[in-house]
C-alpha positions in Angstrom: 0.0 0.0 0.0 1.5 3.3 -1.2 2.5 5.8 1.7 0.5 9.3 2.0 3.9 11.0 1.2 4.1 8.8 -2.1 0.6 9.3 -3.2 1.6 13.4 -2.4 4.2 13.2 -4.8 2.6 11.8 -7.9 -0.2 14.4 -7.6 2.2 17.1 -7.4 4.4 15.6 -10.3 3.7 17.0 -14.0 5.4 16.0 -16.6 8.7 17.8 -18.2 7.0 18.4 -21.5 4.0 19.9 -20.4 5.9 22.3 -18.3 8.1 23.4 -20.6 5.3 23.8 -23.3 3.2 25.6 -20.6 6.2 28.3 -20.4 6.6 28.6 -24.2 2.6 29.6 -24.4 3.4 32.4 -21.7 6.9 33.4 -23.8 4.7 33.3 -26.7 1.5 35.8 -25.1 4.5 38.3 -24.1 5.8 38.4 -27.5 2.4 39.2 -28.7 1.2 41.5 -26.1 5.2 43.0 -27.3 3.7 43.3 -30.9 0.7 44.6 -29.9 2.5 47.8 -28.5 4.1 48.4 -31.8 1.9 51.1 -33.5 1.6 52.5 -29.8 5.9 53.0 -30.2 5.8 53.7 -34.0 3.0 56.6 -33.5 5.3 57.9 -31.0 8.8 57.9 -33.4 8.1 60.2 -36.1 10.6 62.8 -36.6 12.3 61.7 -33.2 13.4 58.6 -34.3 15.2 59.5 -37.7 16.7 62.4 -35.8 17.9 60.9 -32.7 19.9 57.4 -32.7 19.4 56.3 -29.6 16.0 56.9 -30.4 16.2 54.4 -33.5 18.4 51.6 -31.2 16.0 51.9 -28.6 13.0 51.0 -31.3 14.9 48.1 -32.8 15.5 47.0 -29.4 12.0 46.8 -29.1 11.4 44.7 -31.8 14.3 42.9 -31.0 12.8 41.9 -27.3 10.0 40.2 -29.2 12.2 38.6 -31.7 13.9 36.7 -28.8 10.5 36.2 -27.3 9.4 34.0 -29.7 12.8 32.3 -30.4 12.6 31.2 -26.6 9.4 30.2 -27.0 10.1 28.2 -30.1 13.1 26.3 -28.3 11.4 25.4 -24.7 8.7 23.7 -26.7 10.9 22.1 -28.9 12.9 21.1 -25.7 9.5 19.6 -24.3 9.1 17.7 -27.3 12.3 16.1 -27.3 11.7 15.2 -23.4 11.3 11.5 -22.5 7.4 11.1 -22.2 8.4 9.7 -18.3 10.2 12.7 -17.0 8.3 14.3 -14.1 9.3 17.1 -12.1 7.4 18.6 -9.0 6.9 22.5 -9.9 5.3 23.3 -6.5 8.9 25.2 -5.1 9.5 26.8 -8.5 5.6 28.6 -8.9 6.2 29.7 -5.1 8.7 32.2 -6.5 6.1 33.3 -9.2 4.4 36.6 -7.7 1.5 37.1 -10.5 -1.0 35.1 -9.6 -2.6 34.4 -13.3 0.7 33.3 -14.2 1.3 31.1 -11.7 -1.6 29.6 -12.2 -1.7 28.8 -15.3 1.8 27.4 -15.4 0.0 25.1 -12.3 -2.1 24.4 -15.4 -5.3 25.6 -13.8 -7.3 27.6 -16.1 -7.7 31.1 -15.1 -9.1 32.8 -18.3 -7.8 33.5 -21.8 -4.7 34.8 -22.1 -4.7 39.0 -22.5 -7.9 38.9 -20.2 -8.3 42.0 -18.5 -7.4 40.8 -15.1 -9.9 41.2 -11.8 -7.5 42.7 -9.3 -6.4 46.3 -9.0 -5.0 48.5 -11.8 -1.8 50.0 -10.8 0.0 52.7 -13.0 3.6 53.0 -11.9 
């Protein structure tokens, strides 16, 4: 008969691959939230930006952010593909250090909404 400790552990288990793959869908909703903000930037650049180059890096940085974005999100599902279908790992200390709750708990893979949703706690402008 398996130990309470044991039965503990293989609820709290997930496997590699859907971990990984749940981190790529968040790398992936950043890049386009990143995108999203692009007409909000370009709008903004006008004259500024062909007049000033630091202006100009600092927009190609931009675009470079969500370039990388979606590169990283590319390669941590690819790593979860490659993952043996056995590997576990318990995330439980790992989504402790994850101080949005949303995000935390959809990488717990509970569903808390679409993606983007306008979220239920406070606004905070800062």
């Amino acid at each position: 008969m398996p130990s309470r400790a044991s039965a503990h552990c293989r609820e709290t288990l997930t496997p590699v691959s859907e971990m990984l793959g749940r981190v790529s869908v968040e790398l992936n909703d950043i890049a386009a939230q990143v995108e999203r903000l692009h007409p909000l930037v370009s709008a903004q650049s006008g004259p500024l930006a062909a007049s000033d180059p630091h202006y100009a890096q600092a927009l190609q940085s931009f675009d470079h952010i969500e370039q990388k974005l979606r590169c990283l999100a590319g390669y941590i599902e690819d790593l979860g593909a490659a993952t043996a279908p056995g590997w576990q790992i318990d995330p439980q200390a790992a989504l402790a250090a994850i101080t949005l709750s949303d995000l935390a708990s959809r990488l717990a893979g509970h569903d808390s909404g679409p993606l983007n949703a306008a979220s239920s706690g406070d606004f905070e402008l800062f």
